[in-house]
N, C-alpha and C positions, 0 to 999 in steps of 0.2 A: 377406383382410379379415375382420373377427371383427365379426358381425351379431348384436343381439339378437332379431332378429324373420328369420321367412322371409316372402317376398313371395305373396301370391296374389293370385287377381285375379275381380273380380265380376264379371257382365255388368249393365250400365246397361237398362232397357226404356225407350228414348228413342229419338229420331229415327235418328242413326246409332252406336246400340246401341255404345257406348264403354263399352273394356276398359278400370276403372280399379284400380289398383292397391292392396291392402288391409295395412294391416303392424300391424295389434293382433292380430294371431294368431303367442305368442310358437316360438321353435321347439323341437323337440321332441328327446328321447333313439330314437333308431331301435331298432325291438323286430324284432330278428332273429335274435337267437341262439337255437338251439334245441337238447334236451335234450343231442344229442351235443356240438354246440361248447361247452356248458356246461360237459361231462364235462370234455371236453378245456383249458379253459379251466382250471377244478379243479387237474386232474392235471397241467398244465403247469407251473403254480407251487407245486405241491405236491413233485412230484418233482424240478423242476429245484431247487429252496432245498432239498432232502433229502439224498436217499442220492448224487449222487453228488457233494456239496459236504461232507457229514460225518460220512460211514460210517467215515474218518480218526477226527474228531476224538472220536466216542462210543467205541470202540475204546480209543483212550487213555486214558480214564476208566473206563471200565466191564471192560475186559480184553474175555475170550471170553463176558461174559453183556451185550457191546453189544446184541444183537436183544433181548434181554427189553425193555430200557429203552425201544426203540421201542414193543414192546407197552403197556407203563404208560402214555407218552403218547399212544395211541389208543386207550386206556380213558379218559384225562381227556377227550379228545376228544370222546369220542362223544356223553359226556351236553351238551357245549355247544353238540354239531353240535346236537338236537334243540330246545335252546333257541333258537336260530338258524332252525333251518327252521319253529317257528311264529312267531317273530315275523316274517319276512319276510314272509308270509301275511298277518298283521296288519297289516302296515305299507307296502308295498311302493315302497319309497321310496329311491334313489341317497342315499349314506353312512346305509345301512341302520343303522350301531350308535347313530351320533347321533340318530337317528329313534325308534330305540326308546326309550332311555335318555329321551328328549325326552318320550313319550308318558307314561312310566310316572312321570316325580319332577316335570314340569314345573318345571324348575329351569331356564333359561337359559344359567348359568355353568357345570352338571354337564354340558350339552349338547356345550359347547365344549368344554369337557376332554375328556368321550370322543372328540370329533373329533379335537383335539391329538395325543392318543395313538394312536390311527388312524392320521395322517399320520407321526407319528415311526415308528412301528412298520412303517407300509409303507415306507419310505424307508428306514430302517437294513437290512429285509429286503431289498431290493433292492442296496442297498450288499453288503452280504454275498455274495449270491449274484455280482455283478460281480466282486468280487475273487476268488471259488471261481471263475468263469468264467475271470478274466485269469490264474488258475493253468495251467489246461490250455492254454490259448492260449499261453502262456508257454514250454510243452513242444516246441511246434512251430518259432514265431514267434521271434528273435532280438532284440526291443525289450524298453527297459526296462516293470516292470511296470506305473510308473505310467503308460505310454504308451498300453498296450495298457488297460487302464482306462476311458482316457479315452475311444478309438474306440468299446467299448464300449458306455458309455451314451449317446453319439450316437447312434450305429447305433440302439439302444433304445427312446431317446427319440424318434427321426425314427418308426419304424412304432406305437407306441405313439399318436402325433398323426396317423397314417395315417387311420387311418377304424375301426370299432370292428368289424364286419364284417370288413374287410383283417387286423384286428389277431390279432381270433382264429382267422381261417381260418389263419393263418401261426403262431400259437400252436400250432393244432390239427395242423397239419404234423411241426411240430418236436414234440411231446408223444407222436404215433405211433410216431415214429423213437425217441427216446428210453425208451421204454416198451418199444419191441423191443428196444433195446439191453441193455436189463434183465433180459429176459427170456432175451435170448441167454444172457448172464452166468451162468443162473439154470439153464438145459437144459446148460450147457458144464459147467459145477461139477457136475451130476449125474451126466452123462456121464462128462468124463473122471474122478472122484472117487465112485463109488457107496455108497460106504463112507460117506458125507457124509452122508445119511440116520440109518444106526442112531446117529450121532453128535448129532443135532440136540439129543437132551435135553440134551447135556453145557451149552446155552449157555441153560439153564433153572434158576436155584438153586434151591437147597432152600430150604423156609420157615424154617428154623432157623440158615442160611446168613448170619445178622448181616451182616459185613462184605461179601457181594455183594448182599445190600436194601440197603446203606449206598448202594455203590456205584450200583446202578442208580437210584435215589432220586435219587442227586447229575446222574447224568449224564440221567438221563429230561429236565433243564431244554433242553439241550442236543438230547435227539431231537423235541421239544414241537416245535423249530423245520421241523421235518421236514413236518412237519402245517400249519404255517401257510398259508393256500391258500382254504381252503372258507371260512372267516368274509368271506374277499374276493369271495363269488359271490357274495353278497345286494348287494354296491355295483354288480352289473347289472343288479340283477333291471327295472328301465325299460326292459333291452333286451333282454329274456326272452321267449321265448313261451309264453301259457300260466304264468304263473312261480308261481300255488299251484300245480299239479300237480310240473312240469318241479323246480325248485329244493329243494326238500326229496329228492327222488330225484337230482338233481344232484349236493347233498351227499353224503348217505351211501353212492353207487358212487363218489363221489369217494375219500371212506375209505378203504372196504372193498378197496378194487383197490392205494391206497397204504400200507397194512396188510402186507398178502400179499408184495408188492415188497419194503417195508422190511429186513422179517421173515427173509427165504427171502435176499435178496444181503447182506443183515448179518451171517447164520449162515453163508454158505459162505467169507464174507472172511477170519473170526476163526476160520473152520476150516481154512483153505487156506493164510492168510498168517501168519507171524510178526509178532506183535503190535508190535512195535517198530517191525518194518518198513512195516508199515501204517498206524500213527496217526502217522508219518514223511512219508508222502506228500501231494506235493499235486493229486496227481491218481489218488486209491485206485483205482477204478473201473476206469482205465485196467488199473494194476497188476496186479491182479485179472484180469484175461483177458487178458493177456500171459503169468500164470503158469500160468493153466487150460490154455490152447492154443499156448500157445508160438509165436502167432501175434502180427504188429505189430499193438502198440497202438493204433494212426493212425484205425481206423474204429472202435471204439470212445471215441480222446480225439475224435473231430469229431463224434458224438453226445453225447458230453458237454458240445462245446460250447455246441451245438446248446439241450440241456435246460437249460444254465443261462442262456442267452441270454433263452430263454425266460421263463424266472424275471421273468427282470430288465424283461421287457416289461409284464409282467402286473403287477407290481408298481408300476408305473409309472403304468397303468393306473388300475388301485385307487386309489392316490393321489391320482390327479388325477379319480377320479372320486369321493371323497368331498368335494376342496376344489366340486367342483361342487355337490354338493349343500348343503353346509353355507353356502355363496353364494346356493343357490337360493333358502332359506329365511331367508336375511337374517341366518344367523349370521357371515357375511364378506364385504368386497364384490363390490359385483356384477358387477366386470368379470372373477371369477375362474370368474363362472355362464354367461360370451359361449362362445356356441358357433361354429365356422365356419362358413361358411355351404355350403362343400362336402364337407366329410369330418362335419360335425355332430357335431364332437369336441370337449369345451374344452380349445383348444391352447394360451390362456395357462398354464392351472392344470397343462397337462401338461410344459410346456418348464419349470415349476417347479421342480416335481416332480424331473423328471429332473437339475435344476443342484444341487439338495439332493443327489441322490443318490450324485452326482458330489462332492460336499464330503467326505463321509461315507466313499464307499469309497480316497477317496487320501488320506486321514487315521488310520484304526482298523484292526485287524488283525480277519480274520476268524471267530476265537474274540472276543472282545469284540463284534462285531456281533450272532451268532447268538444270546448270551446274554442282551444286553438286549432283543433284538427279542423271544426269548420270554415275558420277561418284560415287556414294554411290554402285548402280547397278552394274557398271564394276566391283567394287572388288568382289560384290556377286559372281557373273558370273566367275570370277576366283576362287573362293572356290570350286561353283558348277563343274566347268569344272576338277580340282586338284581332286574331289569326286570319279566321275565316274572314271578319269584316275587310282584310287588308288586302289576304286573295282574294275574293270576290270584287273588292276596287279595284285591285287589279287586272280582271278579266281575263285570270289563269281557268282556261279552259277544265270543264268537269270529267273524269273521266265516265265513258256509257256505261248503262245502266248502274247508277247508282243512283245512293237518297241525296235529295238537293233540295234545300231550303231557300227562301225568300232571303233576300238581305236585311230585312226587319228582325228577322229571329236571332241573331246574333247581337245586331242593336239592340234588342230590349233585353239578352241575356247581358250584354253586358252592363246596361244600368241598372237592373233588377238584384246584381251583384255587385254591382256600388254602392247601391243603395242599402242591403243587407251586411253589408262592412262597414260602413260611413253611420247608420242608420244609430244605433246600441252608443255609439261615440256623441252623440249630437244630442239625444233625447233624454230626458231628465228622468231619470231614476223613478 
C-alpha cells in the first residue's frame, strides 16, 4: 500500500498514558548510501550503458582512433562533472537538475522542461542499455529478442522498486564483477599481446589529421553516452551520507576509474580485432576475449549481462527518482511523490518509469537510442552549466564547507557542450 505519511506514536501523560498515533510527519528518502555504494552506483550505469554496449558501435565510426573519442567526451565531462558537484552542495535536493535550474531562472515552465528531459533521457538510456543487454542474452538464450526485452525490464523494474539500499547493494554487486571483467580484458590483451602497448599512440591522431578530428568529433556524440551515469548521482543525494563531502568525490572517482577503462578496452579491441568485425558485433566485449584467450566467451557474456542489467536498474532508478522529486515540489502530481510504506521507494513513478522504458526498447534500435540520449543530456548539461554561471553572476552566496568551482568551469562546460551539439550538425560527413 502507498502511504503519504509514516506512523509514529506519542506517549499521552494521562491516567493510563495512551499510545496515540501521530501521521503529520510526512515520510522520508532513507540516507544510507555511502561513499563506496555511491561509487558503485556511478560506475554501475556508467559502465553497464558504455564500453560493453558500444565499444561496437564507436569503432564503426571512428575506425582505430574509437579510444581518443572516449577521451573527448571525458574532457566535455569533466568540466559539467564540476558544475554538478557544487550545485549539488547548493541544492541538495532529489531531481537535482530541476532544482538547480529552478533556483537560478525561477522560471516554472524552464523547471519542467529540464525535468522532461531528464526523464526522456533517463528512459531512452535505459531503453538502450536493455536492448545492448537482450543482445548478449540473445547469445545464450534461444527467445526472440523482443521476449527477452521484455523479461528484462521486469526483472529491472521489480529490484529497482525493491528498496534503494537492496537496490544499490545489488547494483554494487554486479558493478564489482563487471569492472573485473574489464579489467580481465585489459591484463589478457596485455598479456597475451605485449606488443599492444608500443602501439597505443597509433589510436591517437595527429592534430593535422583533418579527417580523423572529423571523425572523432562525429563519433565522441556516440562515446558522451558512455559517461552518462554521474549527472544521475545528484537524483540521490537525500539518500547520501554526508553528501557535500561524499558526492563531489563520488563523481570525479566515478570519472576518473571510467576513463582509464574506456580508454585501455577501446585501444586493445581496435588493436586486436578487425574493424569490421568488431563494430559487426552484438556482443564486442564477449568477442574481444574469446580472441585474446581462446577461451569460451560464456563468463565474460554473463558479466556482460550482469553490467548491463545493471545499467538498466539504475536507470530506472534515476527516473523515477526525479518524477519524485519534481512531485515533491508541486511540479507534478502528488501521487507520483507516494512513497511505500516498506521499501520507502516511490513505486508508482518507478513501475512508470520502467513501462516507458519498455515502449522505447521494443520499438528503436540501439544506435538511435544512444544518440539521442546524448544529446537529450547535452542540452541538460547546458541549462545546468547556464545555472551555475547565473548564480555565480549573481553573487548568491555558497553555502560552508562545500565544493566550489571557478566560474571558468561552467564557462567551458557550457561551450564544450555546444560545441558537442552544434559540432556532428556542422561537419561534413
Amino acid at each position: 500500500m502507498l502511504l503519504m505519511h509514516e506512523v509514529r506514536y506519542v506517549k499521552i501523560e494521562a491516567n493510563n498514558q495512551t499510545l496515540l498515533p501521530v501521521t503529520d510527519t510526512p515520510a522520508t528518502l532513507r540516507r544510507a548510501i555511502t561513499l563506496p555504494l555511491l561509487i558503485f552506483y556511478g560506475l554501475g550505469v556508467t559502465i553497464g550503458a558504455g564500453i560493453y554496449v558500444l565499444v561496437g558501435a564507436t569503432a564503426a565510426q571512428a575506425g582505430i582512433y574509437a579510444p581518443s573519442s572516449f577521451v573527448v567526451a571525458a574532457v566535455v565531462t569533466l568540466f559539467s562533472a564540476g558544475s554538478f558537484s557544487e550545485l549539488s552542495g547548493r541544492f541538495p535536493q532529489s531531481a537535482g537538475e530541476a532544482a538547480y535550474v529552478e533556483a537560478a531562472f525561477k522560471a516554472p515552465f524552464l523547471t519542467v522542461v529540464t525535468g522532461g528531459l531528464l526523464l526522456l533521457a533517463a528512459v531512452v538510456s535505459a531503453s538502450a542499455i536493455a536492448v545492448g543487454s537482450a543482445g548478449y542474452v540473445a547469445t545464450l538464450v534461444p527467445l526472440p529478442l523482443w521476449s527477452i526485452i521484455v523479461l528484462i525490464v521486469l526483472f529491472t523494474g521489480f529490484i529497482a522498486a525493491w528498496g534503494i539500499v537492496e537496490s544499490v547493494r545489488f547494483a554494487a554487486v554486479l558493478t564489482l564483477i563487471e569492472v573485473l571483467g574489464l579489467v580481465a580484458v585489459v591484463i589478457a590483451g596485455l598479456w597475451q599481446q605485449p606488443e599492444i602497448v608500443a602501439k597505443l599512440p597509433t589510436v591517437l591522431p595527429h592534430f593535422t589529421d583533418t579527417s580523423a578530428l572529423v571523425a572523432i568529433s562525429m563519433t565522441s556524440l556516440i562515446a558522451f553516452f558512455a559517461f552518462i551515469g554521474f549527472d544521475g548521482m545528484v537524483n540521490i543525494i537525500e539518500e547520501t551520507e554526508n553528501p557535500s563531502r561524499n558526492m563531489p568525490l563520488g563523481i570525479f572517482i566515478t570519472l576518473a576509474v571510467a576513463t582509464v577503462l574506456y580508454f585501455f578496452v577501446a585501444a586493445i579491441a581496435v588493436l586486436v580485432l578487425p574493424l569490421d568485425e568488431l563494430s559487426g558485433s552484438t556482443a564486442p566485449i564477449s568477442l574481444l576475449f574469446e580472441r585474446l584467450t581462446g577461451i569460451s566467451p560464456l563468463a565474460i557474456t554473463l558479466i556482460a549481462i550482469g553490467a548491463t542489467l545493471n545499467g538498466v536498474v539504475i536507470q530506472i532508478i534515476l527516473s523515477s527518482r526525479v518524477l519524485y522529486g519534481l512531485a515533491n515540489v508541486g511540479r507534478l502530481p502528488k501521487s507520483l511523490a507516494k512513497l511505500n510504506a516498506r521499501t520507502r521507494t516511490p513505486v508508482l513513478a518507478t513501475v512508470l518509469m520502467a513501462a516507458c522504458t519498455l515502449i522505447f526498447a521494443l520499438f528503436f534500435p540501439i544506435s538511435i537510442l544512444a544518440e539521442r540520449t546524448s544529446q537529450l543530456v547535452l542540452v541538460v548539461f547546458v541549462l545546468i552549466n547556464l545555472s551555475l554561471l547565473r548564480i555565480k553572476w549573481r553573487k548568491d552566496p555558497a553555502p560552508v564547507n562545500i565544493f566550489v568551482v571557478p566560474i571558468i568551469v561552467p564557462f567551458i562546460g557550457l561551450l564544450t557542450c555546444l560545441a558537442m551539439l552544434i559540432g556532428p550538425l556542422i561537419m561534413p560527413a
